[in-house]
N, C-alpha and C positions, 0 to 999 in steps of 0.2 A: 467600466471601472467600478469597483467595490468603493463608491465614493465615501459613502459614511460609516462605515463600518469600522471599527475597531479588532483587532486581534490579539489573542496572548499565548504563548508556547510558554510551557511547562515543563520546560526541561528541554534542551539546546546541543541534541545529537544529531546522527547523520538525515533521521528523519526529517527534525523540524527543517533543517536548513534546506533539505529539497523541496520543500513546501516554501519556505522563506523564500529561497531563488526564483518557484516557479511563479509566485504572484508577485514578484520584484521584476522581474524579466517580462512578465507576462503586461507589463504597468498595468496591472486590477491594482494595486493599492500600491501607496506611497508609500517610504520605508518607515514615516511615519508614524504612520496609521498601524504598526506590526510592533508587539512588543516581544522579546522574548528574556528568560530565567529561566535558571537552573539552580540547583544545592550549592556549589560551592565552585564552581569552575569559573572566576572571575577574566582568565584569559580567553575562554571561551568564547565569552560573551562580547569581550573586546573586539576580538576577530569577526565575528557575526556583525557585529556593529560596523566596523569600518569596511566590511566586505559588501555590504546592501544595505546600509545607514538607515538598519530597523533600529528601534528602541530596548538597549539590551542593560538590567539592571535587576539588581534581587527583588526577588518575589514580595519583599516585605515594602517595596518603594510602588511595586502596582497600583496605576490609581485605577481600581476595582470598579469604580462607577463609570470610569469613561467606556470599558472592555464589552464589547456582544458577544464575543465568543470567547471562548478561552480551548486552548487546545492540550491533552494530554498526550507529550511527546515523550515522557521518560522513560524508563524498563518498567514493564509489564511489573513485576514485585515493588513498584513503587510507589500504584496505584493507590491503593487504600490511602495512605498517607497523605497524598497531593490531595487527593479528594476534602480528606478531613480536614486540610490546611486551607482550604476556600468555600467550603459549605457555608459558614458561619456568615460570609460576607458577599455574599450571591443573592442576584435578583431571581425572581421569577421566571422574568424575559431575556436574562441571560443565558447562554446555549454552552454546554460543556460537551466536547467534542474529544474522544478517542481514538489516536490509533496505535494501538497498542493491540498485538495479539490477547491473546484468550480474554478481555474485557468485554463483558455481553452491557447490554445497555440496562440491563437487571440489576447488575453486579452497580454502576453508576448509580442507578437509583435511591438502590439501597443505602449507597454512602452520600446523596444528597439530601436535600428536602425532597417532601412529597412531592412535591407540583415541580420540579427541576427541569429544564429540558434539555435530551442529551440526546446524540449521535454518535455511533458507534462507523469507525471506516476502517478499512482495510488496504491499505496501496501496498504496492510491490516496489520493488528496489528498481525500477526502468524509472522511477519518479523523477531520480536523479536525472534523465536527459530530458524530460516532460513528455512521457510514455505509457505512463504508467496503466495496468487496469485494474480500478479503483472502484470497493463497493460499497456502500453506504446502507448502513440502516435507521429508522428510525427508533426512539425512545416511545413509550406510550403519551407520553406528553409535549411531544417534539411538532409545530404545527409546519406546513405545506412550505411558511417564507425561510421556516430553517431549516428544511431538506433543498431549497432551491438556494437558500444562502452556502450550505454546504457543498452541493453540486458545483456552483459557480468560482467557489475557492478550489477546490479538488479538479474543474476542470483545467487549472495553469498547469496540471501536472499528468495530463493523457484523458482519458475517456473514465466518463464514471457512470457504473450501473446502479439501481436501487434496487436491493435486494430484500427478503425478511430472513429474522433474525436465523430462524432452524437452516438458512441455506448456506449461511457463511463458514461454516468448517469447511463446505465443497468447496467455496469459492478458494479458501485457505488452502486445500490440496490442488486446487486448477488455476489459479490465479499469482494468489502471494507464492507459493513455494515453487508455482510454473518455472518463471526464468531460468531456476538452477537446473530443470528435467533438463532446458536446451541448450545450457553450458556442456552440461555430461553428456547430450548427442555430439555436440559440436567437439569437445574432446578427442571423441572416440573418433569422428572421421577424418579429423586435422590429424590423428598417428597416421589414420591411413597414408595420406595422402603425402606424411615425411617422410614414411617409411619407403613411399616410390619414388624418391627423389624429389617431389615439391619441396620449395625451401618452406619456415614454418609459420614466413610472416603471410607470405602471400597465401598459403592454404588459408592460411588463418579467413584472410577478408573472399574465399573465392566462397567457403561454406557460409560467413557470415550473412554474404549476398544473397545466396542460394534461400536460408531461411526469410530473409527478409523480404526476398523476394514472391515465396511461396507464401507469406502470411498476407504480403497485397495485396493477389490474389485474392485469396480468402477474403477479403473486407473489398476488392474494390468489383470481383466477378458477383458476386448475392448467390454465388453456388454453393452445395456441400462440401466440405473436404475430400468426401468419399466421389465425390462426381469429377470433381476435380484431378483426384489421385486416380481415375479410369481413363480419363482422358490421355494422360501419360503414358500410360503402361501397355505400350503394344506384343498381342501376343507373341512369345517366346522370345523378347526381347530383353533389354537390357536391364531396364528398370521392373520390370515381371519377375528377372530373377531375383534382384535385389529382395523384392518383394515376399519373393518365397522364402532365405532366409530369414528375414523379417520373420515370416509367420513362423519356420521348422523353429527358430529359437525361441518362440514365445516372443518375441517384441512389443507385439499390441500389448498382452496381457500382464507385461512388466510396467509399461506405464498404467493401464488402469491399477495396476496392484499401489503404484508412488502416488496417483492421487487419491486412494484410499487412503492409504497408510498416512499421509500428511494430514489428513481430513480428518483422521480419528485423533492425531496427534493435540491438532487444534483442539478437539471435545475435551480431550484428558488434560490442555492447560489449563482450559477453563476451570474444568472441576478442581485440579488444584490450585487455583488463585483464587477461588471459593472458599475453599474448603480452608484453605489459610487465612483468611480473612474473618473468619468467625471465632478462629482459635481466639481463647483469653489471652 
């Protein structure tokens, strides 16, 4: 349990609450010990409150000194703001912590003091069941007990890697934008399999297993994918042919193309939440 610690969310959406839930659920901290704010959404806050009996109240009632962390959960364009609205009243040794896309720990710095210490994360929307795969980077000024204080909060919500800073647009095309490549698989073979008569609940949970099943695999054999997917595939059989469409349609090369494309995606927020943030 994160006994002594303090927390503060900066804004009170689908994110912060999956992180609320999963260190409430997880009992690392007490609902206590969890503050959270937002701008204006007073019912909000009520809900959060009565839902995991965090401390939910406007930003202007934070007692600022009690908080170690403070966490930036709002919209990405709302960053600079929040920043400027808590620089003024920040320790040293206090840790501001991001997850908000295109927010590099650069962009952080530059809107706190010099010496600020901030972490930059990334989790994926599986946070929501505590699933999630979450990367973390550090700040240049960010020391070892606030990467392992981050770690230990991040981990009530799936597995977290530490990453550097130039990796995370990948992580952002393989990672965060991952879940939805396996919705749109899962899509496609749940038509199949209504279109032969499966009804659409049951296809639904027969493909859901199948992945879930194949990614245990993955994590609990210490094999390749690629060794794995050979094992399967006997020649001139079933899943061989599968396979072959697969490749005659380009398959592979559609997903490498989605986790580029997402990857550069991420680059190009960046540059513009930059780039706007300088404007007069």
């Amino acid at each position: 349990m994160l006994d002594n610690e303090t927390i503060a969310f900066l804004g009170a959406g689908s994110m912060a609450e999956s992180m609320i839930s999963g260190v409430v659920t997880a009992e690392k901290m007490l609902g206590g010990q969890v503050y959270v704010t937002n701008k204006s959404n007073a019912d909000r806050l009520m809900n959060l409150r009565t839902k995991y009996g965090v401390q939910a109240l406007p930003q202007s009632e934070l007692p600022f000194e009690e908080i170690d962390l403070f966490i930036l959960a709002m919209k990405p364009k709302g960053a600079k703001e929040a920043l400027a609205s808590i620089k003024d009243k920040l320790k040293p040794n206090q840790v501001v912590l991001s997850v908000l896309a295109g927010i590099t720990t650069e962009f952080m710095e530059q809107h706190l003091n010099d010496d600020q210490q901030v972490i930059r994360v990334m989790p994926n929307t599986s946070s929501m069941i505590q699933e999630s795969a979450t990367a973390v980077v550090a700040g240049k000024n960010a020391t070892k007990e606030n990467v392992e204080l981050a770690t230990e909060l991040l981990g009530c919500m799936g597995q977290v890697y530490i990453i550097e800073e130039d990796q995370m647009d990948v992580f952002t095309g393989l990672a965060g934008s991952g879940p939805a490549y396996f919705y749109y698989l899962m899509e496609h073979m749940e038509r199949v399999g209504v279109e032969n008569g499966i009804d659409e609940e049951t296809v639904r949970k027969m493909v859901a297993q199948t992945i879930y099943g194949a990614a245990k695999m993955v994590l609990n054999q210490n094999e390749a994918p690629s060794s794995l997917r050979e094992k399967v595939t006997s020649p001139n059989g079933t899943t061989a042919s599968g396979l072959e469409a697969l490749s005659r349609f380009n398959g592979g090369e559609a997903i490498s193309q989605a986790v580029q494309h997402a990857a550069k995606r991420s680059k190009e927020i960046s540059k513009e939440l930059e780039g706007a943030a300088v404007k007069p």
